[in-house]
C-alpha positions in Angstrom: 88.5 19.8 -6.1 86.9 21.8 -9.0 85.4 18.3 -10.1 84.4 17.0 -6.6 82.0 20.3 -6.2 80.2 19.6 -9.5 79.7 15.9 -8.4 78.2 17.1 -4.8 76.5 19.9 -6.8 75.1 17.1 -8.8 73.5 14.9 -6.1 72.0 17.4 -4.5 69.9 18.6 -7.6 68.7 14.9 -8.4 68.0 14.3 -4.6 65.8 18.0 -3.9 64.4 16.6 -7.9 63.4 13.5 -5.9 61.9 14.8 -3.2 59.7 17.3 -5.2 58.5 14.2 -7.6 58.0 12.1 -3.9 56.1 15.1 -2.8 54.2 15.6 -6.1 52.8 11.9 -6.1 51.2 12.3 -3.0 49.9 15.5 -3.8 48.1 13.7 -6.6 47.5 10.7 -4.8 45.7 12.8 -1.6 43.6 14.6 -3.9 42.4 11.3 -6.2 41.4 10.1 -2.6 39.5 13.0 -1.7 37.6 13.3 -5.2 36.7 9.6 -4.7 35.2 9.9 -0.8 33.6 13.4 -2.1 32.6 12.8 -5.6 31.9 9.0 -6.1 28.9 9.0 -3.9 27.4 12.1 -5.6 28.1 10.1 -8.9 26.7 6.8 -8.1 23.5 8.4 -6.4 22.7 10.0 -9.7 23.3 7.0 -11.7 20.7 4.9 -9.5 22.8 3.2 -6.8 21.8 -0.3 -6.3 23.5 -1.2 -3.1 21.2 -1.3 0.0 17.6 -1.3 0.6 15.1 1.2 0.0 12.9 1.6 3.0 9.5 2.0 2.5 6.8 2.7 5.1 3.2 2.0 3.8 -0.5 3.0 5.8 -2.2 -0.1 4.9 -1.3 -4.0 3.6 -2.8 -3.8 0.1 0.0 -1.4 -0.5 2.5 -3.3 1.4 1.8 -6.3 -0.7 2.2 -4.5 -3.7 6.0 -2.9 -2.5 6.8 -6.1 -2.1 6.1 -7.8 -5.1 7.0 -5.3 -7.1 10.2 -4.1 -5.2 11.7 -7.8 -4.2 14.7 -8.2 -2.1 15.5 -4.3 -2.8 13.1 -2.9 -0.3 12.2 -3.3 3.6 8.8 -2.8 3.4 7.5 -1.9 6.9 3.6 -1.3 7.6 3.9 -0.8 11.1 -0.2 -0.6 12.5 -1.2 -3.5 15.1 -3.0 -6.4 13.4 -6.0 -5.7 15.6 -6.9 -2.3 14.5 -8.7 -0.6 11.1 -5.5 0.7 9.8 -8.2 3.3 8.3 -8.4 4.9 11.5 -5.3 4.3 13.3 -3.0 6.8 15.0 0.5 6.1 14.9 2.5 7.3 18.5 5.2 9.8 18.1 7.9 7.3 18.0 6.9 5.7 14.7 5.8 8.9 13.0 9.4 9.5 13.6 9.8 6.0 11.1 7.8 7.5 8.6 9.5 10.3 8.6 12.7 8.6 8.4 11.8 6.5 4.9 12.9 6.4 1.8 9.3 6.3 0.5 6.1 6.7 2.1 3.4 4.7 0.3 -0.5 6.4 0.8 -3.9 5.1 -0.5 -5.4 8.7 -1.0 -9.2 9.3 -0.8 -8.8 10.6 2.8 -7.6 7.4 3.8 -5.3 7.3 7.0 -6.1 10.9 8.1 -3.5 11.0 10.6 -1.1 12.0 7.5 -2.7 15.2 6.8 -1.4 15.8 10.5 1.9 15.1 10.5 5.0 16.8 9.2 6.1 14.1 6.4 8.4 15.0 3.7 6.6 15.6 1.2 9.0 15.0 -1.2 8.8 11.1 -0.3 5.1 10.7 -0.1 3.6 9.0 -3.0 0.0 8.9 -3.4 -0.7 5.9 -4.8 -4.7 6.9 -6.1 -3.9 10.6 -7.0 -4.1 9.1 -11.3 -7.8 8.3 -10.4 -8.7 11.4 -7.8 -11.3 12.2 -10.2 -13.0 8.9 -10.1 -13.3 8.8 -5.7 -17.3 7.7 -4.7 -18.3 10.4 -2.6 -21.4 8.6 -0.4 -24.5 10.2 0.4 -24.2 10.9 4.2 -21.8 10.2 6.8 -22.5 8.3 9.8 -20.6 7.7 13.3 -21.0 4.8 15.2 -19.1 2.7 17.5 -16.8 -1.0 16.8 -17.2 -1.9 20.6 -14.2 -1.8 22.3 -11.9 -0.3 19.7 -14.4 3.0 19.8 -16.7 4.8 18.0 -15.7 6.4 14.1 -17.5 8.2 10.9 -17.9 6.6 8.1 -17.0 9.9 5.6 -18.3 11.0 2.8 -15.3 10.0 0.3 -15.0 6.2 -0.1 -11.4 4.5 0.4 -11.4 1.2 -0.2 -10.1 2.0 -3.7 -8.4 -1.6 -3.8 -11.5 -3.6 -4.0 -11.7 -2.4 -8.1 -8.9 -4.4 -9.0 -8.3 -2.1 -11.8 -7.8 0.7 -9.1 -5.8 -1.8 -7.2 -3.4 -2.4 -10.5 -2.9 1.5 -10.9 -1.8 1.9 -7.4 0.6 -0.9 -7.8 2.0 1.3 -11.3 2.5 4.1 -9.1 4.2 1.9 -6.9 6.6 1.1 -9.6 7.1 4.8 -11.2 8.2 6.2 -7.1 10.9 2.7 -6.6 12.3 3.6 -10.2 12.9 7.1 -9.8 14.7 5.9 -6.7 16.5 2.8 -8.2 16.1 3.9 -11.8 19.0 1.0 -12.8 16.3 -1.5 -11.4 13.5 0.0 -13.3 13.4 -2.9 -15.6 13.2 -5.6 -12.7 10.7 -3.8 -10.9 8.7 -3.2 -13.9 8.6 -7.1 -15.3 7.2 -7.2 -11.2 4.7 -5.2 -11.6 3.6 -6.5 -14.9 3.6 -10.1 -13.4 1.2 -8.3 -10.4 -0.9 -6.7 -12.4 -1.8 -10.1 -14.6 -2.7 -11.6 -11.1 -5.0 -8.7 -10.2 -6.8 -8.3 -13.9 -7.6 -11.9 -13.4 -9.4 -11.3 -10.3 -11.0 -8.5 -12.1 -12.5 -10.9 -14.8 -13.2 -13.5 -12.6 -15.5 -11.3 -10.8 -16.9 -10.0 -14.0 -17.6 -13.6 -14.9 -19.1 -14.7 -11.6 -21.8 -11.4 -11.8 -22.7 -12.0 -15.4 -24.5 -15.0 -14.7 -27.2 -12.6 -12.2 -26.1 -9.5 -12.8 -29.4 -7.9 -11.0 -29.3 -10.3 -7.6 -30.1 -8.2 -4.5 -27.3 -7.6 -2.1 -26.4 -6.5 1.5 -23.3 -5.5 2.9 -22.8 -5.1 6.0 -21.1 -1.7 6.2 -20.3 0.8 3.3 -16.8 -0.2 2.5 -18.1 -2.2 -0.7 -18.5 1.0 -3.0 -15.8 0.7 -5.5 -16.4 -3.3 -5.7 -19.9 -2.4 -6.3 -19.5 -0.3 -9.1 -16.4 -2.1 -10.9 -18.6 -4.9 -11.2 -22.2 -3.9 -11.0 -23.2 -5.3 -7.9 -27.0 -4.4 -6.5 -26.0 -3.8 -3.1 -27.1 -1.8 0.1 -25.6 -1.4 3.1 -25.9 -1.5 6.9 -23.7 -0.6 9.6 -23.3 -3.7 11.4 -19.7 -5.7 12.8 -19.0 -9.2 12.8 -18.1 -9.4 16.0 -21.3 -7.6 17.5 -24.9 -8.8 17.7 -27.5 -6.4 15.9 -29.5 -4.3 18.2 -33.4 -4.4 17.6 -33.0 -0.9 15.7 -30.4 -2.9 13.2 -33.0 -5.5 12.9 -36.0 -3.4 12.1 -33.9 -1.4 10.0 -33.0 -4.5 7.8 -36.3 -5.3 7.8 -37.7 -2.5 6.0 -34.7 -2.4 3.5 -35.8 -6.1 2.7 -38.8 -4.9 1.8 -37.8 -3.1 -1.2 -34.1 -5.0 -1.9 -35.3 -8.2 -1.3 -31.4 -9.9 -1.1 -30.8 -13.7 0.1 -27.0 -13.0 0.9 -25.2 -10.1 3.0 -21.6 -9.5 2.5 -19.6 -9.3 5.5 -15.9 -8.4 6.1 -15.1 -10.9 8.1 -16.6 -13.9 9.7 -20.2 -13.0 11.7 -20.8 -14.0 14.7 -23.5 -17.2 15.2 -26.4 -15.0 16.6 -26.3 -12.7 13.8 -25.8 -15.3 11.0 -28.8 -17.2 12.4 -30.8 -14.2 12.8 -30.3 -13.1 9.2 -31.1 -17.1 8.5 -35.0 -16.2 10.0 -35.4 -13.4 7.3 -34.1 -15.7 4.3 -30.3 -14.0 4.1 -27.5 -16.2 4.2 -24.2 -14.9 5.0 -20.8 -14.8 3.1 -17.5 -12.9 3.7 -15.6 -10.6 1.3 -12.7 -9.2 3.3 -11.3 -5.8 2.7 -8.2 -7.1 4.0 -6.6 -3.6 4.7 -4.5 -5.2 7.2 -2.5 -8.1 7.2 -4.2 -11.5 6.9 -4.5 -14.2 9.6 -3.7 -16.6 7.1 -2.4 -16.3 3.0 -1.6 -13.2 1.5 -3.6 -10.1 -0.5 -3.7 -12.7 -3.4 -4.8 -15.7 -1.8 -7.6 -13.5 0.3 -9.3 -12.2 -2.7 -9.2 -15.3 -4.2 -11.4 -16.5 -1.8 -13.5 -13.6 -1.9 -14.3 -14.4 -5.1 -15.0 -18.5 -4.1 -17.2 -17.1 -1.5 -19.3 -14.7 -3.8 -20.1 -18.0 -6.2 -22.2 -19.5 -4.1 -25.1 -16.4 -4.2 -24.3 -16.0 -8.5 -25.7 -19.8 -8.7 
């Protein structure tokens, strides 16, 4: 009996061993599961996780065009302004405030450009301000002016200068900041993005020399623009230019007229630059006066046709005709 009771005694210390070593694994089991579903993410965040898309909202194309060529497939780039407006002067509704609020990155031009940011409560810590390397090179104009674009109201033209894109070596800077805010936030891309950039900023430094080139050959020829959003292409590459305040799609009043008249007098220019194509009454009434007309557009929003590349390349074609 003696030997019966040390058997029983037996199994029942290897079975409660058992169940303490069944117990014990999925002790060790439920907390490698928990360390992974708290931890892992934590880990792979820091490291520069490389699943998903970064969403980026920008405030005008040129910098949409640049997160894109510069980010790839690894960014929703969203630039959300309607493709009738100045994006300069737009006011986003509540709703997509909200979106840019929401991003990953919010992509700005600086120089007082979209003031609607300085407005709204965006996280700072995702606002990049793509012109802040240059601040201290901003054309501050002479005066302000407000006046009215028809239907889509009146504005002021301010005394800081924002077209900073139109110096393509401005426009090559922006897209470097560009690349430094999607590295810090995908640092295991940085290399891609930055072989991007690089391949961006060779197509943007040979717009810059082609201009260079195209002014050398009359490097004093009058000029008209007509409105003040030319200043940072005027002094990148030298141009002897005045400006107006007149729209393509408005005819001149007789107060435009004689105004241009009397600036003629002392800039005595054969071309004015417009941003976009003018309308037959004013292109014939320039015509009278000697002026012929050409378009350089800004191209702050998207394009009708083309891209930010292909619209500054014909810029440049249409500036050739007046360096002859």
């Amino acid at each position: 009996m003696e030997c019966r009771s040390d058997e029983l005694k037996r199994e029942r210390f290897h079975m409660q061993n058992r169940v303490h070593i069944c117990f014990a694994k999925r002790f060790i089991l439920f907390g490698v599961f928990w360390f992974v579903i708290t931890f892992l993410p934590v880990i792979a965040g820091a490291g520069g996780d490389n699943s998903g898309k970064i969403t980026i909202y920008v405030v005008n194309y040129p910098l949409k065009y640049f997160a894109e060529r510069i980010a790839g497939d690894h960014a929703e780039v969203v630039f959300p302004a309607p493709p009738d407006c100045d994006p300069a002067y737009w006011i986003p509704d509540v709703k997509t405030i909200g979106a840019y609020q929401k991003a990953d990155l919010i992509l700005l031009n600086g120089a007082n450009y979209a003031k609607w940011v300085r407005k709204a409560s965006l996280p700072r810590s995702r606002m990049v301000d793509t012109s802040a390397k240059f601040k201290d090179r901003y054309i501050t104009a002479e005066e302000a002016l407000t006046h009215s674009h028809g239907a889509k109201g009146a504005h002021a033209h301010e005394s800081l200068a924002f077209t900073t894109w139109l110096d393509f070596d401005f426009a090559a800077k922006q897209a470097q900041a560009i690349t430094k805010a999607l590295s810090r936030k995908k640092p295991n891309l940085h290399g891609m993005f930055q072989e991007n950039y690089a391949a961006l900023e060779k197509d943007l430094m040979a717009l810059d020399g082609e201009i260079k080139a195209v002014v050398s050959k009359n490097p004093t020829l009058p000029l008209l623009a007509s409105h003040p959003v030319y200043d940072y292409l005027s002094r990148r590459y030298g141009l002897n230019m005045k400006s107006v305040h007149w729209e393509p799609d408005e005819v001149p009043n007789d107060g435009q007229w004689i105004q241009l008249e009397n600036i003629l007098k002392s800039h005595p220019a054969k071309w004015m630059i417009w941003e976009g194509n003018p309308m037959k009454t004013s292109v014939d009434g320039l015509k009278s006066l000697g002026v012929a007309s050409l378009v350089f557009d800004p191209c702050g929003n998207v394009p009708g046709y083309g891209d930010f590349l292909t619209v500054m390349q014909q810029n440049v074609d249409n500036l050739k005709p007046a360096f002859r």
